[in-house]
N, C-alpha and C positions, 0 to 999 in steps of 0.2 A: 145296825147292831144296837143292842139295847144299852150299850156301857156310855153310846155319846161319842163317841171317837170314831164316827166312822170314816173321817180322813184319812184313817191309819187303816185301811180295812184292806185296801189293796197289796198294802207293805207284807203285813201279816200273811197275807198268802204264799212270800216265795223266803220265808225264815221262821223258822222257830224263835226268833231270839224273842223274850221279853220285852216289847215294847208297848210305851203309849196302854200302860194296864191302866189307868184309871188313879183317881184316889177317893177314899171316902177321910175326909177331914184333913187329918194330917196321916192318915194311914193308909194300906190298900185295899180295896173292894175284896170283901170275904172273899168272894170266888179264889179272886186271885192268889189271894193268901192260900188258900187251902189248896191249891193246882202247885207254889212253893211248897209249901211242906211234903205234897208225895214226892215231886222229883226229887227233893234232897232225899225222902227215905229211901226210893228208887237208887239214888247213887251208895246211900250209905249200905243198903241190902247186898250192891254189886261185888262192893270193897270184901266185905266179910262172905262173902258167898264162898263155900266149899269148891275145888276142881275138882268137877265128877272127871278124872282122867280115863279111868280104866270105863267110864260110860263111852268119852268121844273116840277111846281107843276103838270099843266095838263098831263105831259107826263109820269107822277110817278101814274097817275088815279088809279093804282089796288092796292095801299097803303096809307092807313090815314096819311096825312102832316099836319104840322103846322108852318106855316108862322111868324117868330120872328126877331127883328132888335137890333142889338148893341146898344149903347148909343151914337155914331157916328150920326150926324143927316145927314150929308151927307158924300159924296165923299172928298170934299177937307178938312175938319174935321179930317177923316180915316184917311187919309194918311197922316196926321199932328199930332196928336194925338193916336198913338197904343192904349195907354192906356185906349181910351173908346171903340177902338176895343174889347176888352177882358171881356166886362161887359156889360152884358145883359138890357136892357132899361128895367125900373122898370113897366111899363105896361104886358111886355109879362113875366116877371118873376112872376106876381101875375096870370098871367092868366093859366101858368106852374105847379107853385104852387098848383093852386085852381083844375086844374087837377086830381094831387094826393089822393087827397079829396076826389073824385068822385067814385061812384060805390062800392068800396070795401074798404072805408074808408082811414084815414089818413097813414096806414099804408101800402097804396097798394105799391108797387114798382116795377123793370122792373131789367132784369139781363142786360139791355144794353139800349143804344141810338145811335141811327146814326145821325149827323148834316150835313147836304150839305151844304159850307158854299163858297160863293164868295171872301173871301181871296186876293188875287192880281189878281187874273184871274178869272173872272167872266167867262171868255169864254169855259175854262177847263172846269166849271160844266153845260153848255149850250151843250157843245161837248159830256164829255165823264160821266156824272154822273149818266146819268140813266142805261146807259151800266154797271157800275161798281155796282148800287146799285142792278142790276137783276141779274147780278154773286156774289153777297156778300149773298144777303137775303136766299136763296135755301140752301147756308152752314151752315145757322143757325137753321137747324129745330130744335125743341123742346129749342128753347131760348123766352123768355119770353119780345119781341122786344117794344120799346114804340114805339108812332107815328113820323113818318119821319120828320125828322125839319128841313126848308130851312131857313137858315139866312142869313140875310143882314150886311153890311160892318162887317163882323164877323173877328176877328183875333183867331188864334186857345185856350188861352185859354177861350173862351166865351162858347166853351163846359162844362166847368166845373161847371158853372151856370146851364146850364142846366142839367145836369145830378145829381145836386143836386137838383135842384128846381123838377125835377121828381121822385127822388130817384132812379137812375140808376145806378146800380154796374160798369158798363165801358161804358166809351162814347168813339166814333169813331166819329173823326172829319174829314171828307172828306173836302177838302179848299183848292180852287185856288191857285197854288203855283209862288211863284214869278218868271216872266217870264224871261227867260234868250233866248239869241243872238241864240238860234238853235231851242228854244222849247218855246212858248208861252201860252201851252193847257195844262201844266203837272197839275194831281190832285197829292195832296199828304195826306196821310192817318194818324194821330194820335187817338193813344191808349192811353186811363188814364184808371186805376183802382182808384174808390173812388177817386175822383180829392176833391181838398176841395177850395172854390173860394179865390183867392187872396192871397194863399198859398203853392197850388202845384208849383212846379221846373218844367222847361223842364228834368231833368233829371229823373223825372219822368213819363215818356211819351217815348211812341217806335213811330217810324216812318216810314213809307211804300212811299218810293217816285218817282216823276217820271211815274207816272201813267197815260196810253195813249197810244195808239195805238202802236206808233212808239216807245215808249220806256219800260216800263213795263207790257203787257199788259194787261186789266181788270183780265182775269181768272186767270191769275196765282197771281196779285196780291191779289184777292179774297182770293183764295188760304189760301196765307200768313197771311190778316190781321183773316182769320178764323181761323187757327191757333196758332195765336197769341193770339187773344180771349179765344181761350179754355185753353191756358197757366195761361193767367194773371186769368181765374177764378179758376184754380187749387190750382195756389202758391198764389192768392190774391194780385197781385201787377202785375206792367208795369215799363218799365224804363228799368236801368242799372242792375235790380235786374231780370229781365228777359232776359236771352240771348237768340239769335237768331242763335244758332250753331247747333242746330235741326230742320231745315227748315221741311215742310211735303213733302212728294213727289211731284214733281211738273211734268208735261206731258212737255217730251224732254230733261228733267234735266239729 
């Protein structure tokens, strides 16, 4: 390599990570610098990126969606206020609600919900959500799935609203995950059992992350959060109370 460091040249192969760049004085080698500057814009484009929802809606067409938005009224809101990220706007919680109701009375329920949620990266669930939700769904046969929910400025626990307001045993929050300097696409996956709104811990929730081509990729994470599923409805719980030291077999493992 021409920067001089080719000891480092094998490392470089099996990570992304920024090493061993070089310095020119007491600074870094143009290149470098200017390979920094696009990823950070790359991250910062992610953050602020629009959810085309009603685009990934059309591309989910062989599954019943339902379109829901945080209490967030916009972007600079979200990112200012988590705290209305995680609470469902009172319009689509009555409309969730009134779901329930339907068909097979108030006692209908769902053993699960999946949420597509825009999160920090709106572009991860543009990229890689439909990939992921057509490797997840086929693992669930004989689960009793409610209708797919894409939301808007969602933070992850804004699942816990909805899988109450549907009566759903475990919700799966698919959510743009915050971009970092190598990766700007990663989905990341949380599991609640029985979430209760404004009450459940993250330490109640397992986490599947990193999800994306380049770094976990859909089927083997599919994999996981399906058997992770089938855990938390065995013992009745997610979290710290479910370990992760019995992975399922996974192809290559």
């Amino acid at each position: 390599m021409s920067d001089g460091f080719d000891s480092w040249s094998n490392l470089r192969r099996y990570t992304p990570a920024r090493i061993a760049l070089g310095r020119t004085g007491d600074a870094l080698p143009l290149a470098r610098l200017l390979e920094f500057q696009a990823a950070h814009a790359l991250a910062r484009d992610a953050v602020h990126q629009p959810f085309d929802a009603d685009g990934l809606a059309d591309t989910l067409a062989d599954h019943p969606t339902l379109l829901v938005r945080s209490q967030a009224p916009d972007r600079a809101t979200y990112l200012q206020r988590p705290d209305l990220g995680r609470r469902l706007h009172a319009d689509d919680l009555a409309l969730l609600s009134g779901m329930r109701c339907q068909g097979q009375g108030p006692k209908k329920s769902y053993d699960a919900v999946i949420v597509l949620a825009d999160g920090l990266s709106a572009r991860a669930l543009h990229d890689h959500g439909k990939a992921l939700v057509d490797e997840l769904l086929p693992r669930l046969a004989g689960w009793d799935i409610a209708p797919l929910i894409l939301a808007r400025q969602a933070r992850v626990a804004l699942g816990d609203d909805v899988a109450a307001a549907l009566n759903a045993a475990i919700v799966v929050m698919l959510i743009g995950e915050r971009p970092g300097l190598t990766a700007a696409d990663s989905i990341g996956a949380y599991l609640t059992f029985r979430p209760q709104p404004g009450l459940t811990r993250d330490a109640e929730r397992n986490c599947v992350s990193n999800i994306r081509p380049d770094g976990y990729a859909p089927a083997l994470a599919a994999d996981l959060i399906a058997w992770l599923m089938s855990q938390a409805r065995r013992l009745k719980l997610t979290g710290i109370g479910l370990k992760q030291d019995r992975p399922p077999e996974l192809p290559g493992a």
